[in-house]
C-alpha positions in Angstrom: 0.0 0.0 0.0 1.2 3.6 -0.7 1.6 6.0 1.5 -0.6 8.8 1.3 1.0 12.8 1.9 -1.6 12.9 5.3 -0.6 9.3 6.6 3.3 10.7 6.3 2.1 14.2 7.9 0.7 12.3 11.2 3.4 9.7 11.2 5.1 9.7 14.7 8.0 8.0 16.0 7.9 6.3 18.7 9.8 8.6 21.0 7.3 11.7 19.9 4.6 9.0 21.1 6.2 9.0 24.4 6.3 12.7 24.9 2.9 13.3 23.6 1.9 10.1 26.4 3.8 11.9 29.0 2.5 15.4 28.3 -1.0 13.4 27.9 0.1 12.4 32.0 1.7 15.7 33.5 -1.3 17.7 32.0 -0.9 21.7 33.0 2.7 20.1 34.6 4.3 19.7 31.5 7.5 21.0 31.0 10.6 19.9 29.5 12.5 18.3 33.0 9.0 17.2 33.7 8.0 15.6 30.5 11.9 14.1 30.5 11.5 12.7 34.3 8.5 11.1 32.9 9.4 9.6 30.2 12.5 7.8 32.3 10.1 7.1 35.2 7.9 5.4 32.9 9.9 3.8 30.5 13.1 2.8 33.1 15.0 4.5 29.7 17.5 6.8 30.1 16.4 9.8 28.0 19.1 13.1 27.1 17.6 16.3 27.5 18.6 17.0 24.0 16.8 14.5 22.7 13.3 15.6 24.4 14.0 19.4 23.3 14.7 18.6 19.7 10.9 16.5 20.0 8.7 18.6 21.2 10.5 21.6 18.4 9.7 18.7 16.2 6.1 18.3 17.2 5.7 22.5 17.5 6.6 22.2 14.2 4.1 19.7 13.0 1.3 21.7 15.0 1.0 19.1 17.1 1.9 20.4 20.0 1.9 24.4 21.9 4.0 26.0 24.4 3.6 29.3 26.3 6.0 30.7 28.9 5.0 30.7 33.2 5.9 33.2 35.4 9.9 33.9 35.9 11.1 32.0 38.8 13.5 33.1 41.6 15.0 29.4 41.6 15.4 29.0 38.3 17.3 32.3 38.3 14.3 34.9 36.7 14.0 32.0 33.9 10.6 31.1 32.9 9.5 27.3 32.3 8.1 26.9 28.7 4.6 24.5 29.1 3.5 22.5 26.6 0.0 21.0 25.6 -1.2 18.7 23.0 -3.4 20.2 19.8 -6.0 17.8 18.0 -4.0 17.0 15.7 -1.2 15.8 17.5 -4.3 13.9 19.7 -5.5 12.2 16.3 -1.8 11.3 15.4 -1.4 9.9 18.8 -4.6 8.5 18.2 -3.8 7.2 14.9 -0.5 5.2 16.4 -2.0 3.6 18.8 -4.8 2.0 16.6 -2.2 1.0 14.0 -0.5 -0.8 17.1 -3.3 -2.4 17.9 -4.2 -3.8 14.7 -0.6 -5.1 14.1 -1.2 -6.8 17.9 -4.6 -8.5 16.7 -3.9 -11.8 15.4 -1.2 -12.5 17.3 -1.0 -16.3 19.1 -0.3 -15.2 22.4 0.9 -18.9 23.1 3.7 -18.2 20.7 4.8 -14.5 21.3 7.9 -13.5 23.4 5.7 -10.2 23.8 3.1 -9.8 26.6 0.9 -7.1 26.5 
């Protein structure tokens, strides 16, 4: 089957799964330390900062996701944490991957799978 321009347009990896899940989870909490200690609490995977910055620019980018700035903090030295929150169509992506996971699950002998879900 080929793969249609919107299919591509909502494709998501499987780490931008994971931070939309955990920004799904921390709700008005998520920021990137947040959405990071998540991830690692959740997973038991060691995640680079890096890694979950260069994500969520990805999903911004894709419109599936918005940020806004909080208040300045004195602990974080007058910086301000940038918040993030899911749009629909990074829900309906999300959406989207997790159907397609459970369709490739269906039909699986559960008797002859390494893989318990």
């Amino acid at each position: 089957m080929r793969k249609s321009k919107e299919n591509k347009l909502n494709y998501l990896g499987e780490f931008e799964e994971l931070v939309l899940l955990a920004i799904l989870r921390l709700d008005k909490n998520a920021y990137g330390v947040s959405i990071r200690s998540e991830i690692e609490r959740q997973t038991e995977r060691l995640t680079s900062a890096g890694a979950v910055y260069t994500t969520l620019g990805r999903l911004e980018k894709k419109n599936y996701i918005s940020s806004w700035e909080g208040e300045a903090t004195t602990e974080r030295g007058g910086r301000a944490k940038r918040y993030f929150q899911i749009e629909s169509s990074g829900a309906e992506a999300l959406r989207q991957a997790m159907s397609a996971r459970k369709r490739l699950l269906r039909g699986v002998n559960p008797k002859r799978s390494p893989v318990r879900v």
